[in-house]
C-alpha positions in Angstrom: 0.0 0.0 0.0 1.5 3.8 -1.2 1.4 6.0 1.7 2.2 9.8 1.1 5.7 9.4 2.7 6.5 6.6 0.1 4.9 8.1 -2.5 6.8 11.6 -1.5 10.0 9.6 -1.6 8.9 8.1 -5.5 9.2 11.8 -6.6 12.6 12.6 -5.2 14.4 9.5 -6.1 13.1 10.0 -9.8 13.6 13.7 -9.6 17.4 12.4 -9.0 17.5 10.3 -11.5 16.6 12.4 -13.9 19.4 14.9 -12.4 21.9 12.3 -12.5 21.1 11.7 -16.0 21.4 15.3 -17.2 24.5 15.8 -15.0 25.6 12.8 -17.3 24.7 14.5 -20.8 26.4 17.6 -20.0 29.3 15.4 -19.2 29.0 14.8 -23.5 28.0 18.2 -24.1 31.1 19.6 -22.7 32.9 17.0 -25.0 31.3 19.2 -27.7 33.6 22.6 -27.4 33.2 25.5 -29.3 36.5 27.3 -27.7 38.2 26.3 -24.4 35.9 25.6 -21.9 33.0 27.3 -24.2 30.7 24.0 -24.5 27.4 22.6 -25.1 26.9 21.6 -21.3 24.6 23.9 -20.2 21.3 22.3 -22.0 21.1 19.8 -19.8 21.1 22.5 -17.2 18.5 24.9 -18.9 16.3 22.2 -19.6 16.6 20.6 -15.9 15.8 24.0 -14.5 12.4 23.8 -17.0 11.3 20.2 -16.3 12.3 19.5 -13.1 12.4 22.9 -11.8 14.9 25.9 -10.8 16.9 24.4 -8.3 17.6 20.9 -10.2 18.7 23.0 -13.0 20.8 25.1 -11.2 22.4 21.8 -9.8 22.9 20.5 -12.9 24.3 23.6 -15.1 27.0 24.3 -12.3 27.8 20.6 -12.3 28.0 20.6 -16.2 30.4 23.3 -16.5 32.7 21.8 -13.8 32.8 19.0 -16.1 33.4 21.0 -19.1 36.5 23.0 -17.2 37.3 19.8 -16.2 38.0 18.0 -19.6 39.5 21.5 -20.8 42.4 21.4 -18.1 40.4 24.7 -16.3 41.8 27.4 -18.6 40.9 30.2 -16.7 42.3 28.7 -14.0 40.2 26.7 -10.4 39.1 29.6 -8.9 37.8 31.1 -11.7 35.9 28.0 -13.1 33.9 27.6 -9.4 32.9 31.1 -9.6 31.7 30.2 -13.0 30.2 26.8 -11.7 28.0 29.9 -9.6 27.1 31.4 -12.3 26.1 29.3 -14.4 23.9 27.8 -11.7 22.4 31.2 -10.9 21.5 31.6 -14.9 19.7 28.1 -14.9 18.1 29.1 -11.9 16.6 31.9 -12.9 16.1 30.7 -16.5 13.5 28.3 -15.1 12.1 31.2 -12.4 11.1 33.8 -15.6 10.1 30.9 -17.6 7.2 30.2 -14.8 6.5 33.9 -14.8 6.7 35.2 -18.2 7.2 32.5 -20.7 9.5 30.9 -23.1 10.1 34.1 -24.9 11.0 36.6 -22.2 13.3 33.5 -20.2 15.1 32.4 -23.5 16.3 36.1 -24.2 17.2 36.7 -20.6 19.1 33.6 -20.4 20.9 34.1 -23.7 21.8 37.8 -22.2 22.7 36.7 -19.2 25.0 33.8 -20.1 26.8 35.4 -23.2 27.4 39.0 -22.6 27.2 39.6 -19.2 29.2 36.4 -18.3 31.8 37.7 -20.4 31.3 41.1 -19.0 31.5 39.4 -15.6 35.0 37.4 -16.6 36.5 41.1 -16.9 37.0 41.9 -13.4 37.0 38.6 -12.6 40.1 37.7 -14.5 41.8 41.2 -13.3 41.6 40.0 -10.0 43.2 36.5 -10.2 45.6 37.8 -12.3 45.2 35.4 -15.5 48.1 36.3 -18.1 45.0 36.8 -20.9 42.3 39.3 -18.9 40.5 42.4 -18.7 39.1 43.6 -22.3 41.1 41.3 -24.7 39.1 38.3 -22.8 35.9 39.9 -22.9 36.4 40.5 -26.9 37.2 37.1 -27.2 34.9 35.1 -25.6 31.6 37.2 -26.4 30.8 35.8 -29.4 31.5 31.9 -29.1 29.9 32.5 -25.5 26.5 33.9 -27.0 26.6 31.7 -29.5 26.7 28.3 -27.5 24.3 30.5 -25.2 21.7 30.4 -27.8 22.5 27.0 -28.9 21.8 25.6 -25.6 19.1 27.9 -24.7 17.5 26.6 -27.8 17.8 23.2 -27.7 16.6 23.0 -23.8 13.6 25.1 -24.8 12.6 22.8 -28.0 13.1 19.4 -26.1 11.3 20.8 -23.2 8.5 21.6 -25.2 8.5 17.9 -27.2 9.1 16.3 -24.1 5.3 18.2 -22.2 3.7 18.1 -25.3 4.3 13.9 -24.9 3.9 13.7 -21.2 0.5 15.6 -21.2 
């Protein structure tokens, strides 16, 4: 007989399976590199943070980038990869937040903003401070545009599977 405790229980363990599993796909995504630690392992993140909600996609976007800065030797150095480990949890996080408020649209072009220019905007001072030998300005110019791009590749993707995957389930 299902109780409400064991019932309760049902949800998290799949809830963390499904989390595991998207931890594992960014683990491919961030085989799939644009530049450095630039990656395809933030869909599994953005589309965590729609299915299974904010938090669960924050976990898994952080996770997927440690992975990806991982596998790339962490060019910009530890420190500067777990701040972007934050980060990128904070964009998935809110990614699925503004998706619940104002729709696909509005989230999509937030996240996108938010995870291509002002990450790169954010790696400015960022890098000044640790001291990396490439920082400041020169980074920023070279990391906006492979940064926005894989933004709106994973952003993208995330969104469209999301919306295959409800359309099925419902």
């Amino acid at each position: 007989m299902k109780t409400w405790e064991t019932l309760y229980d049902t949800k998290n363990i799949t809830k963390l399976t499904y989390c595991g599993m998207l931890i594992g796909l960014s683990a491919i995504g961030s085989m799939i590199k644009i530049s450095g630690s630039i990656a395809f392992d933030s869909m599994p993140g953005f589309f965590a943070a729609l299915f299974l909600g904010p938090w669960a996609g924050a976990v898994v976007a952080g996770l997927g980038h440690l992975l990806t800065a991982l596998t790339s030797g962490f060019p910009l150095t530890l420190p500067m990869h777990l701040v972007l480990v934050l980060e990128m949890g904070l964009f998935a996080y809110l990614f699925g937040i503004i998706y619940r408020k104002r729709g696909s649209i509005v989230a999509s072009i937030v996240a996108i903003i938010l995870n291509g220019p002002v990450a790169s905007l954010f790696a400015v001072p960022m890098s000044i401070v640790l001291g990396l030998p490439f920082s400041g300005w020169p980074l920023f110019s070279v990391v906006i545009l492979p940064l926005t791009l894989a933004s709106i590749g994973n952003v993208v993707l995330a969104l469209s599977v999301f919306k295959v995957i409800n359309k099925r389930i419902r």
